[in-house]
C-alpha positions, 0 to 999 in steps of 0.5 A: 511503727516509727522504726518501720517508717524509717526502714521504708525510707531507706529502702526507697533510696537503696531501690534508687542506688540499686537499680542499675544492676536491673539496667535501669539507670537512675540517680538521687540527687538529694536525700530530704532529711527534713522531709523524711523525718516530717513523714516519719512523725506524721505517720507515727503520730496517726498510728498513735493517735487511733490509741489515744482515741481509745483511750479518750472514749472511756466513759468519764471516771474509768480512765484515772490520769495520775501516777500510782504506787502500791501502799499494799497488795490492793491499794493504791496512792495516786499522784493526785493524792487520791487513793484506789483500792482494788480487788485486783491490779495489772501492773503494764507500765512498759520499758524504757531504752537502757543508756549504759554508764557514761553514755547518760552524760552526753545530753542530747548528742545520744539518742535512743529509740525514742528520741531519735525520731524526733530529728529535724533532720538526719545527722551527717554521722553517727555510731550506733552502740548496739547490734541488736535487732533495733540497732541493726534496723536503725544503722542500716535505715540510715545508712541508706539515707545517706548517714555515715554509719558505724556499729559497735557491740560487746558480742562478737555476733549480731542480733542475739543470733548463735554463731552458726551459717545464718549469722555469718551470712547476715553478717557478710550482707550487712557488712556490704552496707555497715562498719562494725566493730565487734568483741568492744566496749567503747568509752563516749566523750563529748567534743564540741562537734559531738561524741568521740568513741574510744576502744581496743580493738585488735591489741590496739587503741582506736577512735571515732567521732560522730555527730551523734550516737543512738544507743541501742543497748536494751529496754528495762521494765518501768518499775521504779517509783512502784514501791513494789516492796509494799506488796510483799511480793518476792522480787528479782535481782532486777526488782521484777516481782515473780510470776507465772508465765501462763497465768501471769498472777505475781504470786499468789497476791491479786496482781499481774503483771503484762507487757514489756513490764515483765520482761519475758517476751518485750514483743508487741504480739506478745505484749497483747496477748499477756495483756489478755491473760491479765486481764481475764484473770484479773476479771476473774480472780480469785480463779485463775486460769492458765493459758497456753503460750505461742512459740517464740516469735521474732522478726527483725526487719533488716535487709536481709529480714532475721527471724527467729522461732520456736525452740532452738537447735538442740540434741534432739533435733536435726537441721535442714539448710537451705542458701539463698545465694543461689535460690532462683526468685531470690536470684531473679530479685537481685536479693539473694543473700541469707541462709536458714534453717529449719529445725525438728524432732528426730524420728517424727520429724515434727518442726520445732523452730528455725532460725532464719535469714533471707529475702522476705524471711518475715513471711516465711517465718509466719508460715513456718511459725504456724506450722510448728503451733500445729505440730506439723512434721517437716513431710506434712509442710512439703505436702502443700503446694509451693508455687513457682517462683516465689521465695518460699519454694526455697524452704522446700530444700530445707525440708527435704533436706529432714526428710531425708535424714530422718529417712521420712517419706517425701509426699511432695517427691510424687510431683517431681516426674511431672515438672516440665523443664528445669526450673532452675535452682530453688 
């Protein structure tokens, strides 16, 4: 939630730049760091506290506030030198931000995801290593606040995303707003006005200084001081004890393993809903029962939204586009930038993910998600209204678009005679 709150932020004052394209004259005069930031902590800190509230209103002996490590399969020690032996243990410690070699030198001139918010006030600049969804989120955020922003990432795409037309044309919108040098490695030092960035880029030899640096570079499970080697378990390259996806048991030892602490889908949707397979079988151990997992889900909530869903392009499969460039409420918002795809199976037609990129793609995205988690096929989708003019009309391109490669009948097509008047693209 703090990074959403500072998203909101930024949108407020990119509405206020951007309003004279609407003939709406307007002008910030003064962007609030302090203000901002003290509205970001205060929201974060209401959200958390329904949590601890929870937590507060165990019955007294059922919350244990210590550190635990395995002695064996079943028995833990505890900080406060007590011991607990169990007939089944979850293990859902979480993660924690990564800081590559040389960054965890810096002090506090790196922020991470979790330092970052507690800013007094905005810096005047600062490099973002990163280019993934939190990275992106937070560079344009700031950016927008005022922050002179520039990104950094080894890869030579943004956002995890395959080279393809929905990461080119995310690319090209954020670049309207972001500096970024991507395909490079940069090496940090510390200067006493803050961090300078050295890389190679383009054969040569570049540099940067910024106030600070919030590295965005990934999150690893928080397992270290567990002694996981105690239980015997087989534990991964990564010191990961191994588990099945669906019922979650490590083994075939009366552990589980949720959250963020495994490392297979750090999502909070997901991250919830494991803990709810954990925990049912943890209950009921010895019998373990498997669960069926939801498709892929995820959303990144830059400006254009990227989400991505179910399963990705494949041999089996054909794609339906839709730009919305050129999409009519997309147009009418002053947002149309993006492109998305929408994937399904060849001969049926059944929707089997989509990767996406546009206005308001987090909610065509929980429609298209859901259509997949019911094996709707892409004529089954078009049968429903689609009202005009919203964005989601725009999807109807794309599944069009199946339709027609795979020779499928159009339900919708039997509307098409009846609409009055051009409606305009989309």
């Amino acid at each position: 939630m703090p990074s959403k709150l500072l998203i909101a932020a930024g949108e407020a004052a990119h509405g206020v730049r951007k309003a004279d394209e609407f003939g709406i004259h307007a002008a910030i005069s003064k962007v609030d760091g302090p203000a901002v930031m003290q509205r970001v902590r205060r929201l974060r800190d209401s959200f958390a506290a329904g949590v601890r509230d929870q937590i507060d209103d165990l019955p007294d002996g059922v919350a244990v506030k210590a550190s635990a490590k395995f002695l064996s399969a079943n028995r833990l020690g505890l900080s406060d030198g007590q011991q607990v032996e169990a007939k089944t243990i979850v293990i859902a410690t979480g993660s924690a931000s990564v800081l590559p070699p040389g960054f965890d030198e810096l002090g506090e001139a790196v922020l991470t995801n979790e330092t970052l918010f507690e800013l007094q006030a905005l810096p005047a600049s600062i490099g973002v290593i990163g280019a993934g969804a939190l990275g992106l989120e937070m560079a344009q955020a700031l950016s927008r606040l005022g922050v002179k922003v520039e990104v950094f990432d080894m890869s030579e795409q943004i956002a995890g995303m395959p080279e393809g037309e929905p990461e080119t044309s995310l690319r090209t919108a954020l670049e309207n707003e972001l500096v970024f040098h991507l395909g490079v490695e940069p090496q940090p030092s510390k200067t006493e006005e803050g961090v300078q960035l050295s890389w190679q880029e383009e054969g040569h030899t570049r540099t940067a200084h910024f106030e600070r640096l919030l590295v965005a570079a990934g999150r690893a499970p928080l397992l270290d001081g567990l002694d996981l080697e105690k239980t015997g378990l087989p534990l991964d390259d990564h010191g990961t004890p191994e588990f099945d996806r669906e019922t979650l048991q490590c083994g075939d030892a009366p552990i589980f393993i949720a959250g963020d602490a495994n490392h297979d889908r750090p999502i909070l949707h997901e991250a919830s809903k494991e803990g709810t397979i954990a925990g049912a079988n943890a209950a009921g151990f010895p019998d373990v029962k498997a669960f069926a997992r939801t498709a892929r889900f995820q959303i990144m909530f830059t400006q254009p939204n990227m989400a991505v869903l179910g399963e990705p392009q494949g041999k089996e499969t054909v794609v339906g586009r839709v730009d919305y460039a050129d999409q009519g409420r997309a147009k009418a918002m002053g947002r149309n930038s993006g492109v998305c795809e929408i994937y399904a199976r060849t001969g049926c037609g059944t929707l089997t993910g989509a990767c996406l990129v546009g206005p308001d793609a987090e909610h065509l995205a929980h429609i298209l998600v859901w259509a997949i988690e019911h094996g709707a096929t892409a004529s089954e989708l078009l049968d429903n209204p689609f009202y005009h003019p919203t964005v989601e009309e725009g999807l109807k391109t794309a599944l069009k678009q199946i339709c027609s490669d795979l020779s499928l009948p159009r339900p919708d097509s039997r509307n098409d005679a009846q609409l009055p008047g051009d409606f305009g693209p989309g």
